[in-house]
C-alpha positions as CSV (number, residue, x, y, z in Angstrom):
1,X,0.0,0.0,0.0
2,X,1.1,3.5,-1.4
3,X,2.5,5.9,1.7
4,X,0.1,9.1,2.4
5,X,2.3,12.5,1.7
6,X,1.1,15.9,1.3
7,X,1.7,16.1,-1.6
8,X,2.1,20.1,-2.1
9,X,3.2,22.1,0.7
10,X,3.6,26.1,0.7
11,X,6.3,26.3,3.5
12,X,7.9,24.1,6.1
13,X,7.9,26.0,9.1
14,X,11.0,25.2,11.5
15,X,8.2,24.9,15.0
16,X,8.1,22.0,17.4
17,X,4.4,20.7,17.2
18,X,4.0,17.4,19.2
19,X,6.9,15.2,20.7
20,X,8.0,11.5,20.5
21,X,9.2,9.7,23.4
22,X,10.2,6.2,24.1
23,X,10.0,5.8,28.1
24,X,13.0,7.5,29.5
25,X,15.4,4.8,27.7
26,X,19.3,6.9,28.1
27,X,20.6,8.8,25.4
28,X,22.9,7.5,22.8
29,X,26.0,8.8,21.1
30,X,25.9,9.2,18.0
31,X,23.9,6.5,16.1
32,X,21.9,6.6,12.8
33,X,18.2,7.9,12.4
34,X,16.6,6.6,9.8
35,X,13.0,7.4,8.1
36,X,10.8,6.5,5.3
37,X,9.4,8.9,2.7
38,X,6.5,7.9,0.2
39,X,8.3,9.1,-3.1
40,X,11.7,10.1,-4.3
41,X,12.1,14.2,-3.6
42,X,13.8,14.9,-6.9
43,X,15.5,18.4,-7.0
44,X,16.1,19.5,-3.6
45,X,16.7,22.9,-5.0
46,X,14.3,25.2,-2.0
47,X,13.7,27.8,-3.9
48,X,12.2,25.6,-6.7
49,X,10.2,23.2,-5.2
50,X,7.1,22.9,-2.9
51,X,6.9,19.1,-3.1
52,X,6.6,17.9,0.5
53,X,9.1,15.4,0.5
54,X,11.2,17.6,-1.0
55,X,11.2,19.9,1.7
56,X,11.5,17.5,4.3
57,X,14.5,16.8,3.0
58,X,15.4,19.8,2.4
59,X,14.8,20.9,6.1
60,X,17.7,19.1,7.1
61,X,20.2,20.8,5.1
62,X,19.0,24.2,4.7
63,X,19.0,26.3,8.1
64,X,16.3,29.1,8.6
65,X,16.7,33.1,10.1
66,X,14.5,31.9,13.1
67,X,12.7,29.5,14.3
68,X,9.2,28.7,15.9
69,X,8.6,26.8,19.3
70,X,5.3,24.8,19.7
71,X,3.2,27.9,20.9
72,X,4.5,30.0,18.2
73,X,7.2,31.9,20.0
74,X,9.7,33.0,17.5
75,X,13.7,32.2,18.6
76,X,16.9,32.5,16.8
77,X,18.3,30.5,13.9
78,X,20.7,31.5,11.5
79,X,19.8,35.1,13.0
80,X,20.7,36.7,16.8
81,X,18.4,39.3,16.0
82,X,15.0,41.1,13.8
83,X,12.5,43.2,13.5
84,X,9.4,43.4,10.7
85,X,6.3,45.1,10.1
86,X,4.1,43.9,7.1
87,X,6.3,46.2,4.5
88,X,9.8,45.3,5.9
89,X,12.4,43.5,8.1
90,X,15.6,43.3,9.4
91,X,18.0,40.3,10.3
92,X,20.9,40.6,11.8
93,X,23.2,37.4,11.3
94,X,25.0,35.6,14.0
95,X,28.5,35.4,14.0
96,X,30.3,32.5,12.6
97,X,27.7,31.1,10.7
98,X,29.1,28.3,8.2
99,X,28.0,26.6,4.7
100,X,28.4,22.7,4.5
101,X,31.5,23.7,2.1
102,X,32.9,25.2,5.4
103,X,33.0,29.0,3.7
104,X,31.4,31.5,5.5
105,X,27.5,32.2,5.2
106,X,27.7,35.9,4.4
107,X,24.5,38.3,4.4
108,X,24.9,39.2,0.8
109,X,24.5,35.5,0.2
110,X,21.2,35.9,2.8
111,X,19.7,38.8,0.6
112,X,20.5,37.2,-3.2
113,X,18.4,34.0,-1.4
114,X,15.4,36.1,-0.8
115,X,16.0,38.5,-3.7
116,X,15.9,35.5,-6.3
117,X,12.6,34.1,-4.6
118,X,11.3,37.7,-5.2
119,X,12.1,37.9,-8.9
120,X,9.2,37.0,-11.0
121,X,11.6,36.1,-13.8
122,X,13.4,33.2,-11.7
123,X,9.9,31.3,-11.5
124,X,10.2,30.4,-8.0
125,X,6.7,28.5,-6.5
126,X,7.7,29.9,-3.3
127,X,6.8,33.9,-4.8
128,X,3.3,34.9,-3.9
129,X,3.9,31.9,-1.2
130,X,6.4,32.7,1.0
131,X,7.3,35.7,-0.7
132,X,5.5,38.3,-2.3
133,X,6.5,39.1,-5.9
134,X,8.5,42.3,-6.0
135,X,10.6,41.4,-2.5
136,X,13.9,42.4,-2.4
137,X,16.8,42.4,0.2
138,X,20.3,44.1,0.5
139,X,23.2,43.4,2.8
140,X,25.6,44.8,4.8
141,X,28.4,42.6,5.5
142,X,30.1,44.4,7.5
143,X,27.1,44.7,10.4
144,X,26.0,41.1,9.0
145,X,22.5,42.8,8.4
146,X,19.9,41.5,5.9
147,X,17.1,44.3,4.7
148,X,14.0,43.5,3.5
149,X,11.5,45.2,1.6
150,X,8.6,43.6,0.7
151,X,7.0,43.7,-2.5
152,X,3.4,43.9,-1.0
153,X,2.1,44.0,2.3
154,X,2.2,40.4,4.0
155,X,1.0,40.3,7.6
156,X,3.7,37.4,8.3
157,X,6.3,38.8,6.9
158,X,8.2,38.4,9.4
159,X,7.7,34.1,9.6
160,X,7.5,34.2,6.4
161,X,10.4,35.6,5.3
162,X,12.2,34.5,8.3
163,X,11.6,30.8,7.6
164,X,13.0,31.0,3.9
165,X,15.3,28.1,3.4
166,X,18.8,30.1,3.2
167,X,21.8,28.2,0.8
168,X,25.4,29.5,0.5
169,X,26.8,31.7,-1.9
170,X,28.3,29.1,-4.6
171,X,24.4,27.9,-4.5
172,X,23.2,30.9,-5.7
173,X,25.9,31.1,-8.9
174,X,24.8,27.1,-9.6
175,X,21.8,25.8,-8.5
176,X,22.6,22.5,-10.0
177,X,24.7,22.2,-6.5
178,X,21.4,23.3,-4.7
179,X,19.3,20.6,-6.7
180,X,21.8,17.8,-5.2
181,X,21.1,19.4,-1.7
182,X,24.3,20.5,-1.6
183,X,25.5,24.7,-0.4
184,X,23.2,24.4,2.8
185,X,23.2,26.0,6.2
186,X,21.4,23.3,8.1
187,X,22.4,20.9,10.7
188,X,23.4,18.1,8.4
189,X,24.6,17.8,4.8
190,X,24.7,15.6,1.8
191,X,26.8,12.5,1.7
192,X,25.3,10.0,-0.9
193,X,22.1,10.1,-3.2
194,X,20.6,6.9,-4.9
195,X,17.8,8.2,-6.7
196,X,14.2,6.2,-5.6
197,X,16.4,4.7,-2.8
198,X,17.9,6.4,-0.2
199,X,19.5,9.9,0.6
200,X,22.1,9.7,3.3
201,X,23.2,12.8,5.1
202,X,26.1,13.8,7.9
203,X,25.8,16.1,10.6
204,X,28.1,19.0,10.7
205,X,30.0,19.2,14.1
206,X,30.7,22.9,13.4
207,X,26.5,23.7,13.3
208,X,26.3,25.6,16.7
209,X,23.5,27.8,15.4
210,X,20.5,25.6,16.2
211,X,17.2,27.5,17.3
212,X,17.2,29.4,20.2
213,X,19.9,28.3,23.2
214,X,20.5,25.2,21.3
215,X,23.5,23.6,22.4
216,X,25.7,21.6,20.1
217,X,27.3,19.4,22.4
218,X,24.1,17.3,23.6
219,X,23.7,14.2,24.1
220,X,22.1,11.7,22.0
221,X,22.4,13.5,18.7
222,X,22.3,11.5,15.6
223,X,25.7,11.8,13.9
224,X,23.8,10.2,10.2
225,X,20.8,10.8,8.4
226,X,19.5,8.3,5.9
227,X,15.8,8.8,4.0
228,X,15.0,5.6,2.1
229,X,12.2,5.7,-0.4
230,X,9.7,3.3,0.3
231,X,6.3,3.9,-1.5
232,X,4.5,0.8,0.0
233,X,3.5,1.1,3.7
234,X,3.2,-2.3,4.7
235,X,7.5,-2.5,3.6
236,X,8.0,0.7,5.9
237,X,6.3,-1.0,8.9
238,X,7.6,-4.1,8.5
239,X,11.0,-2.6,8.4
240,X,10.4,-0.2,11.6
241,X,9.3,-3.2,13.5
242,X,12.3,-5.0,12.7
243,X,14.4,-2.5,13.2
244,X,15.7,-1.1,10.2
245,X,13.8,2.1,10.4
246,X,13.5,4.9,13.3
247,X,10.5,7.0,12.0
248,X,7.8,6.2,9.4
249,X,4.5,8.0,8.8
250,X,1.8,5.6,8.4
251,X,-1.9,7.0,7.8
252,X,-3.2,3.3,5.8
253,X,-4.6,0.2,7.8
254,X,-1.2,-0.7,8.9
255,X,-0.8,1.8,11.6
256,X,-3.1,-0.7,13.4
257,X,-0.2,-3.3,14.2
258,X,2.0,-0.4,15.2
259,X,-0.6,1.3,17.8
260,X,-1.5,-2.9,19.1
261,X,2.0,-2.8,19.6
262,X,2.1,0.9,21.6
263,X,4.4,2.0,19.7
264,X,4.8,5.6,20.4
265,X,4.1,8.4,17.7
266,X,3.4,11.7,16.8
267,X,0.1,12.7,15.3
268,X,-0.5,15.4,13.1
269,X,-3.3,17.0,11.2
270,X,-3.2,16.8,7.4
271,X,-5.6,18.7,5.3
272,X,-6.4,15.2,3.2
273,X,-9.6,15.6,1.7
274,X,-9.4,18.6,-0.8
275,X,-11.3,19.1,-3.8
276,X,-10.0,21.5,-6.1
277,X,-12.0,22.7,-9.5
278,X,-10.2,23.7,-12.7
279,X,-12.2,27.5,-13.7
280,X,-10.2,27.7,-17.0
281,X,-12.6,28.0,-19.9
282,X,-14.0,24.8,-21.6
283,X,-13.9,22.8,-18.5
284,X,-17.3,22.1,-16.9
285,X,-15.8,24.1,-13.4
286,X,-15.8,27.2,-15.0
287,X,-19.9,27.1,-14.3
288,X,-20.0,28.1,-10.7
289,X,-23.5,25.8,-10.7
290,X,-21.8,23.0,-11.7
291,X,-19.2,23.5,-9.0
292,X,-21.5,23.6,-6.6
293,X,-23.6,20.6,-7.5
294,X,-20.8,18.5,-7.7
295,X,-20.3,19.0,-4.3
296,X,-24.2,19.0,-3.2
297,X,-23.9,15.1,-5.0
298,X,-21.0,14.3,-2.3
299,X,-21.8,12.8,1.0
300,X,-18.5,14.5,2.0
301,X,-18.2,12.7,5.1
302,X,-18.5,10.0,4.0
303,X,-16.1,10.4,1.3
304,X,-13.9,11.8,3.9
305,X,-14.2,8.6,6.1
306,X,-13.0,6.5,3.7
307,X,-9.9,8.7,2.3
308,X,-9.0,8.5,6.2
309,X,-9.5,4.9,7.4
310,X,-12.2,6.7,9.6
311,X,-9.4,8.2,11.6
312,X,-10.0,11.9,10.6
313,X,-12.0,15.0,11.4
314,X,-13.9,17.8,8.7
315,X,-11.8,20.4,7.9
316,X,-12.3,23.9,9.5
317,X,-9.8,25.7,7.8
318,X,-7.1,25.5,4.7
319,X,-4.3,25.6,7.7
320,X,-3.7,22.8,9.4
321,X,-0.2,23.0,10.4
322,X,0.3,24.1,14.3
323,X,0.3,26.8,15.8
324,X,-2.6,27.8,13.4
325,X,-2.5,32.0,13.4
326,X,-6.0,32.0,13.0
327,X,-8.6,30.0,14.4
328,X,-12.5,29.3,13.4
329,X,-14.4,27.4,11.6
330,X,-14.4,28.8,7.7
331,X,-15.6,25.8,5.8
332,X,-18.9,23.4,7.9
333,X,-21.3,26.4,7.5
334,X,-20.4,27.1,4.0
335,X,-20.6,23.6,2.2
336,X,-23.8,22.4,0.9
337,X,-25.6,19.6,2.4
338,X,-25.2,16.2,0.6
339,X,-28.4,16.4,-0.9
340,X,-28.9,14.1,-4.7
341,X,-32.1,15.4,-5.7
342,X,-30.9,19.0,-5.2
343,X,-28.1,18.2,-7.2
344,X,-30.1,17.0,-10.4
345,X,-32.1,19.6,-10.4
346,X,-29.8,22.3,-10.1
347,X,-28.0,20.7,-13.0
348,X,-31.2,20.3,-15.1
349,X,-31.5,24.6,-14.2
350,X,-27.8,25.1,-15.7
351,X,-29.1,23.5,-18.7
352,X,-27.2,19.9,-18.8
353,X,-29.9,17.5,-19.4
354,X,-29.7,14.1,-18.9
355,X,-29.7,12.1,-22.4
356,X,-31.0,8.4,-22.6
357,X,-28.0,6.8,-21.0
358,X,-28.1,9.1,-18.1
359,X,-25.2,11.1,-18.9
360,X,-26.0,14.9,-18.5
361,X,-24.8,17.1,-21.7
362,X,-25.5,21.1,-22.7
363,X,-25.2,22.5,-26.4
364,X,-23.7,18.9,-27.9
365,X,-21.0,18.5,-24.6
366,X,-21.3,15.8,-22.4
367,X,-20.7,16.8,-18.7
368,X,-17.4,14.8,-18.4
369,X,-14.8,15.1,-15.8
370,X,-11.7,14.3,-15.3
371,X,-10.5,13.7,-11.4
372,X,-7.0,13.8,-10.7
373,X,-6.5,11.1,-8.2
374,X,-2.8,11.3,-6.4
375,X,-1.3,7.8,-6.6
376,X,1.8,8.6,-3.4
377,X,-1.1,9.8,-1.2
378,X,-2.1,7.4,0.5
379,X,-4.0,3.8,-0.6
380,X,-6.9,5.2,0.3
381,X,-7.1,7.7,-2.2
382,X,-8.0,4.9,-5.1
383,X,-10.8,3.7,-2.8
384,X,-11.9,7.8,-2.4
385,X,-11.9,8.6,-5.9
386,X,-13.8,5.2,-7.2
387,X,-16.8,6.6,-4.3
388,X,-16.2,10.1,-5.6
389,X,-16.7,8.3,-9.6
390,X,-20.0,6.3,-8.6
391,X,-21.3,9.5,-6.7
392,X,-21.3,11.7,-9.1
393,X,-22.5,9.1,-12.1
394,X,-25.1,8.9,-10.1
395,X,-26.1,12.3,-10.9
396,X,-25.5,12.2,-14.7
397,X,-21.8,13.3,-15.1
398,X,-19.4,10.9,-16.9
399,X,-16.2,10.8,-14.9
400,X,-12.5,9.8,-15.8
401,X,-10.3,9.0,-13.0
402,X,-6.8,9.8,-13.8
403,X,-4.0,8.9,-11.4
404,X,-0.7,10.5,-11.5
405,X,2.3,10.3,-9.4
406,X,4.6,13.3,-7.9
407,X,6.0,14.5,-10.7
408,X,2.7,13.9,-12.4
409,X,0.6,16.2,-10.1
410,X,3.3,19.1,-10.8
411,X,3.1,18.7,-14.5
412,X,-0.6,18.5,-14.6
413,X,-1.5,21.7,-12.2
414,X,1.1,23.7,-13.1
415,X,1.9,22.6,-16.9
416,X,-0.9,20.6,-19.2
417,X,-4.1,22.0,-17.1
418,X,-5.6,18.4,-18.4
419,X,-7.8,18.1,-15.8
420,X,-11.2,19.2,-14.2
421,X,-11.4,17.9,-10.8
422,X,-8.1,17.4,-8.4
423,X,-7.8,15.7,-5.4
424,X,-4.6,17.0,-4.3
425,X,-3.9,18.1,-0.9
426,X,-1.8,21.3,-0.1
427,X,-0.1,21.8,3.0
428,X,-0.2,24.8,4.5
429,X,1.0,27.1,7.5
430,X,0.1,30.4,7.2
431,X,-3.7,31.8,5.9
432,X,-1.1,34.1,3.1
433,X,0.4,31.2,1.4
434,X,-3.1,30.2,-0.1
435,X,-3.2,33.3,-2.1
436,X,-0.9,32.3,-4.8
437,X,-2.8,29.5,-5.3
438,X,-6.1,30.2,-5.7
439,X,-5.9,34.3,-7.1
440,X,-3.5,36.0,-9.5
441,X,-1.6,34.7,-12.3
442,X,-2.1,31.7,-13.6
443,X,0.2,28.9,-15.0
444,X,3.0,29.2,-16.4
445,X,3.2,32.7,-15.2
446,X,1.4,31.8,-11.7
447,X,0.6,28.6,-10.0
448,X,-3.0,29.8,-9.5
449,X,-3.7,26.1,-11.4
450,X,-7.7,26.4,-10.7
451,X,-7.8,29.5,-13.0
452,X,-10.0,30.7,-9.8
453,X,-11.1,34.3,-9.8
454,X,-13.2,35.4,-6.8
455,X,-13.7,38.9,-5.9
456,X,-14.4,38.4,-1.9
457,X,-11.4,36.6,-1.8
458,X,-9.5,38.8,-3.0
459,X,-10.8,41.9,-1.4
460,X,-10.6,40.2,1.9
461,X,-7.1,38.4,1.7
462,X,-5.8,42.0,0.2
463,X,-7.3,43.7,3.5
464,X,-5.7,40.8,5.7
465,X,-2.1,41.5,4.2
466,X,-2.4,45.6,5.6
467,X,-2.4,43.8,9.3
468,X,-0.1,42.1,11.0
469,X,-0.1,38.8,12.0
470,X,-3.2,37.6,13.5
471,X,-5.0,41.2,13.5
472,X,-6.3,40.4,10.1
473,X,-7.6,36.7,11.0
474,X,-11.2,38.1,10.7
475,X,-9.9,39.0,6.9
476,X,-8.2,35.7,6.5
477,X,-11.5,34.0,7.7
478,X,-13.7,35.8,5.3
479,X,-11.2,35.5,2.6
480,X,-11.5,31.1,3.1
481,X,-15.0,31.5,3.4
482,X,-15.5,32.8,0.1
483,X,-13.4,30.2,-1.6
484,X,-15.8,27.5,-0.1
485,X,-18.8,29.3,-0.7
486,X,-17.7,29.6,-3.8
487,X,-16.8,26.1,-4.4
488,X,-13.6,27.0,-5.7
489,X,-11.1,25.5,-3.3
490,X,-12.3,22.9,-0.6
491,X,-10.7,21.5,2.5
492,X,-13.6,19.0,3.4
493,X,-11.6,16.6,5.6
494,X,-8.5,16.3,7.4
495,X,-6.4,13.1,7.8
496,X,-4.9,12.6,11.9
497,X,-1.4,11.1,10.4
498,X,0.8,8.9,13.3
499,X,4.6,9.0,12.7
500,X,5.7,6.2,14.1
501,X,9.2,6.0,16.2
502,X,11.3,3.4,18.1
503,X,14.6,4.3,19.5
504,X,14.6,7.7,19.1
505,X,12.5,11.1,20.4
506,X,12.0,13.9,18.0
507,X,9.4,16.7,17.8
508,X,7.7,17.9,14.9
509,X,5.9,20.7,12.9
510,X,4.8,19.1,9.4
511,X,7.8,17.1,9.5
512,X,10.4,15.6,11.8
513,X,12.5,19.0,13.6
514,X,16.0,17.6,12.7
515,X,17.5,19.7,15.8
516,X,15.5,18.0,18.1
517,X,16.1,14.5,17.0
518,X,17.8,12.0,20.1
519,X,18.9,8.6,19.9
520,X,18.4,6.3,22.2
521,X,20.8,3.5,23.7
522,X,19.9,-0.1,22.3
């Protein structure tokens, strides 16, 4: 069974969520952590990718200008000190900073990091994410001050800016180093790469600049890294029970031998169930009634009961990953109610008719779909998009399910645009990082890949963005709302994923907190 990863996600945010422990077993030296992912990462480039397991990866080598504790409280990373408002910020670097080459990390190198993510014309995903469009930064080396200006007002500028992944300076000049994950700042760096097998990384005994009062002499530190691919969760259990693995996020049926077991793990919230409709013109979601019958035709929780094993929750907002800024319930009151009959009928009032073999067509078109159906998100997924197919046959619409893997979803939503209905979850941290995605320029120029335009939103999310931080939530709120409402964008259920661990404590945000990883003595 396939391995459940989000498959998208806007920004990895360096926060301790939940913990791990394994009784109060002692501390080892040294030692080896190893951990599953569900598909190979590819480039490891930061600035180029917002693939999940890319950025897992990714958050091991690449260090951050601060970090965030569980309750949100922002410390020091690769900066001592800062200062933002929502049109700029400052960083000051701490001294003695190094890149994995051992040359020092300079804050001209900082600013050309957050300058190229701010160029429209270097096509970062992370622009209009993480930062707006129009950001730029200039140095100082001499104080080791970074200056930001930001191309629009962004209420987090501050995190989000500040959680950038930085690379070195030789990165920067060849990025082909960057897409081997090598030029990084982080806590550990690149030893060995077997593509679809394995990633192996070394910590770097020089990295003193861990969040906060991090010390760099602790005890039970892993001294080696090593991700292994393993698309088939039944392999990555089997292996963690035997010992081969340390960590391995299960969300299928096989967590069940791991929780008999009492195995310990760390339980997050995933924002699973996510329908997505493609506005572009000539698809049938560019008919906001058609939109909105296709979901009326949905028993959503049900559907969402089965894409989670029945281990999930609805959705209340597009964020999911802790500490949420804003809180509130911006999707239950604005879906429709499964209701079939409505359904048909508002169909037959939008003018697509049912024909003689039940299939609903307007002016000559059939009303055909095409649902994009993950295939590294989980096994459920297949089960979830069959329900999804028979559901909305029932109501006349002819549906193709078309499954595509990582690289697949990337050059569907952001290249071909060959589909009508997407599945695809999207990770996300703060209410801003949605904007991108569902307003503004569209592919290639964008990765607005729904082709949504929605006025509210807009309006709302632009009014959010003058505030800082959580003084705009009620805009943020609106802003989700709308998109809902809309049927545009919709978080209908979120999966509770278990990372399983044994012989090691960690914490995590959306993925494992390499800094706060500990072995423990066998």
């Amino acid at each position: 069974m396939k391995r459940a990863v989000a498959l998208l996600t806007a920004v990895v945010l360096t926060g301790c969520g939940t913990s791990a422990t394994t009784g109060s077993q002692n501390l080892a030296q040294g030692g080896t952590f190893t951990m599953s992912v569900g598909g190979d990462p590819g480039s490891l480039d930061p600035a180029l990718t917002v693939l999940s397991v890319a950025r897992t990866v990714g958050r091991f080598l690449y260090g951050r200008l601060i970090d965030r504790t569980a309750d949100g409280t922002i410390v020091s990373g690769l900066a001592e000190k800062w200062d933002a408002d929502v049109t700029s910020a400052t960083f000051t670097l701490r001294q003695g900073v190094t890149c994995s080459d051992g040359a020092p990390l300079t804050a001209t190198d900082v600013a050309a990091n957050i300058t190229f993510v701010g160029d429209p014309a270097n096509k970062s995903p992370l622009a209009g994410i993480q930062v707006a469009p129009g950001t730029k930064a200039t140095a100082d080396d001499a104080t080791r001050t970074v200056t930001v200006t930001s191309g629009a007002p962004d209420a987090f500028l501050l995190t989000n800016v500040g959680t950038l992944p930085i690379v070195c300076g030789k990165g920067m000049t060849d990025r082909a180093l960057l897409a081997k994950g090598e030029q990084g700042t982080g806590m550990f760096k690149i030893s060995e790469i077997v593509a679809n097998d394995h990633y192996t990384l070394e910590r770097r005994k020089d990295f003193v600049w861990g969040p906060g009062d991090w010390k760099a002499d602790q005890q039970g530190l892993p001294d080696k890294v090593v991700v292994r691919v393993i698309p088939n969760e039944t392999t990555a259990v089997n292996l963690l029970m035997s010992g081969q693995l340390t960590a391995a996020t299960v969300a299928g049926p096989d967590q069940e031998r791991l929780l008999a077991q009492k195995y310990e793990h760390v339980d997050l919230a995933s924002p699973l169930g996510t329908l997505s409709f493609n506005q572009a013109a000539g698809h049938p979601g560019a008919d906001p009634a058609v939109r909105r019958a296709l979901l009326q035709g949905l028993d959503l929780a049900q559907v969402g009961k089965v894409l989670t094993n029945g281990k999930g929750r609805p959705s209340q907002s597009a964020v999911t990953v802790e500490p949420r800024p804003c809180t509130g319930d911006n999707v239950t009151p604005h879906l429709p109610k499964f209701d079939k009959a409505a359904a048909t009928t508002a169909l037959d009032a939008a003018g697509w008719r049912a024909g003689a073999d039940g299939t609903r067509a307007k002016d000559g078109q059939p009303l055909a779909v095409k649902l994009l159906q993950p295939t590294v998100a989980g096994p459920t997924f297949t089960a979830t998009a069959e329900l999804v197919q028979q559901s909305w046959q029932g109501i006349g619409v002819k549906v193709e399910i078309a499954p595509v893997d990582a690289a697949g979803v990337n050059q569907t939503l952001f290249g071909t645009g060959a589909w009508d209905v997407s599945m695809v979850p999207l990770s996300l941290s703060l209410p801003s990082q949605l904007v991108s995605f569902v307003s503004g320029p569209v592919p290639p120029q964008g990765v607005n890949f729904g082709h949504i335009k929605n006025a509210e939103y807009e309006s709302e999310s632009k009014q959010a963005a003058s505030k800082t931080g959580a003084d705009g939530c009620d805009n943020w709120n609106r802003a989700e709302a709308a998109l809902v409402k809309d049927a545009s964008f919709v978080p209908y259920y979120d999966s509770v994923v278990p990372t399983f661990v044994k012989g090691a404590k960690f914490t995590m945000s959306d993925s494992v907190d390499p800094t706060s990883i500990r072995m423990f003595s066998s």
